[in-house]
C-alpha positions in Angstrom: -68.4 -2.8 -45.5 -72.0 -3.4 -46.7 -73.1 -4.5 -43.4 -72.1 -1.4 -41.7 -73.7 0.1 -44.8 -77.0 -1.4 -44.1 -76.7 -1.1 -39.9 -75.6 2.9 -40.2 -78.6 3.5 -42.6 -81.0 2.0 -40.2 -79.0 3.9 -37.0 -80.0 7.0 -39.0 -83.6 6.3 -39.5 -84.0 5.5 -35.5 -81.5 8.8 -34.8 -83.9 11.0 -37.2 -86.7 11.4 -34.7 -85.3 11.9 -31.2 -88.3 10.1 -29.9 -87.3 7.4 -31.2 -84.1 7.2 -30.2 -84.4 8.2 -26.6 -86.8 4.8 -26.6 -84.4 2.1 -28.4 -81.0 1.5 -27.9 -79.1 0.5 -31.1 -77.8 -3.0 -31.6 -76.2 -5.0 -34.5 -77.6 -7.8 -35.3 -75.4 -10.7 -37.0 -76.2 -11.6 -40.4 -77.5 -15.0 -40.8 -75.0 -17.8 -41.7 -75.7 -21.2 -43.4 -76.9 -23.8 -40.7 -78.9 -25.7 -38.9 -81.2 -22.1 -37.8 -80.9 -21.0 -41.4 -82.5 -24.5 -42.6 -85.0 -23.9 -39.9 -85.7 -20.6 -40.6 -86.1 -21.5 -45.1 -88.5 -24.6 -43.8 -90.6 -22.5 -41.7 -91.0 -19.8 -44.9 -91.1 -22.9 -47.5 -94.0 -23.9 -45.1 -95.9 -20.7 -44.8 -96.0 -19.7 -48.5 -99.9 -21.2 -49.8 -98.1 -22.7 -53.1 -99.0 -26.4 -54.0 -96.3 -28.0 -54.6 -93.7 -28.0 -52.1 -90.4 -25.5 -52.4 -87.3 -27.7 -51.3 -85.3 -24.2 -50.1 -83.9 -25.4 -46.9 -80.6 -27.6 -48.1 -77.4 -26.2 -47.4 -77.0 -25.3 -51.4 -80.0 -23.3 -51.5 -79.6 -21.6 -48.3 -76.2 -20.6 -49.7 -77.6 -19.8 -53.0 -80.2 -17.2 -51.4 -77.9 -15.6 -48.4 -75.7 -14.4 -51.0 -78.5 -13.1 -53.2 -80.7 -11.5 -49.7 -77.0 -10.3 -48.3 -77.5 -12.1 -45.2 -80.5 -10.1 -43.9 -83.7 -11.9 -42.6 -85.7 -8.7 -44.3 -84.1 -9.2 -47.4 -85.0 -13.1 -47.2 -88.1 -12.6 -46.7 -88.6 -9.7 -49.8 -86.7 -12.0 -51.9 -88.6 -15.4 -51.3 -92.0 -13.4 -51.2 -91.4 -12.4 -54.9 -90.4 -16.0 -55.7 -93.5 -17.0 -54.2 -95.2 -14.4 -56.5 -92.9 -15.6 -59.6 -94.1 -19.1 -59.1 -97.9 -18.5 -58.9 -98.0 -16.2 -61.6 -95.7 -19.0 -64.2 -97.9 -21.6 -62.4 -95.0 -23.6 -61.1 -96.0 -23.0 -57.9 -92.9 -23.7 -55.7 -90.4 -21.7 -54.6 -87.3 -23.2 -56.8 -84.1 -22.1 -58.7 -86.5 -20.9 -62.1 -89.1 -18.7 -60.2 -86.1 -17.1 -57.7 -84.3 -16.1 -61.0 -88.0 -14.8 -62.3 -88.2 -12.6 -59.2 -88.6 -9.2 -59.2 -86.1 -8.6 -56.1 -83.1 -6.5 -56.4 -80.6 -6.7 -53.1 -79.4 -3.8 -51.7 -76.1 -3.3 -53.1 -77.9 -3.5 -56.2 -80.9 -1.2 -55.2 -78.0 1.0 -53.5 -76.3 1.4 -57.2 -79.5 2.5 -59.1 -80.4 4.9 -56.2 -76.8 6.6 -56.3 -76.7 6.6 -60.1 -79.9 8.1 -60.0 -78.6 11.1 -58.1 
């Protein structure tokens, strides 16, 4: 049910402005699943990220570990790991690892979804 969540929220942002939605036809896209892309995809951000030591992310574990905290998004993979990346400068243990993603300031959208409908 979140999925659809997410994917209707975005359907309405394109069907707000008819411009936009003459121009783009609307497609799901799946979430991302633990694998060999997924271990790709973590490498290539572990890679990227200007921190000095280097943030072991892409093992099966960890991939787990952060498509249950990102919901299976790549945008919310990339929010969360960019505030890890943040998190580990600013404590100065500059990797990506299990400490700085728990010092993150991310909150994943079923969370962020909560505060913004209690806040109503």
């Amino acid at each position: 049910m979140e999925n659809l969540l997410g994917t209707h929220n975005a359907y309405l942002a394109i069907r707000s402005d008819d411009q936009l939605e003459n121009r783009f036809e609307p497609m799901v896209l799946p979430l991302w699943q633990v694998g060999e892309d997924l271990c790709s995809l973590l490498a290539s951000f572990a890679a990227a990220f200007p921190l000095q030591r280097r943030s072991l992310i892409s093992s099966p574990d960890m991939a787990r570990y952060l498509l249950t905290r990102s919901e299976g998004t790549i945008g919310e993979l990339a929010r969360l790991l960019t505030s890890a990346a943040i998190a580990a400068v600013e404590s100065g243990e500059e990797e990506i690892n299990v400490r700085t993603l728990a010092m993150a300031e991310y909150e994943g959208p079923t969370e962020r979804r909560r505060v913004f409908e209690r806040d109503l």
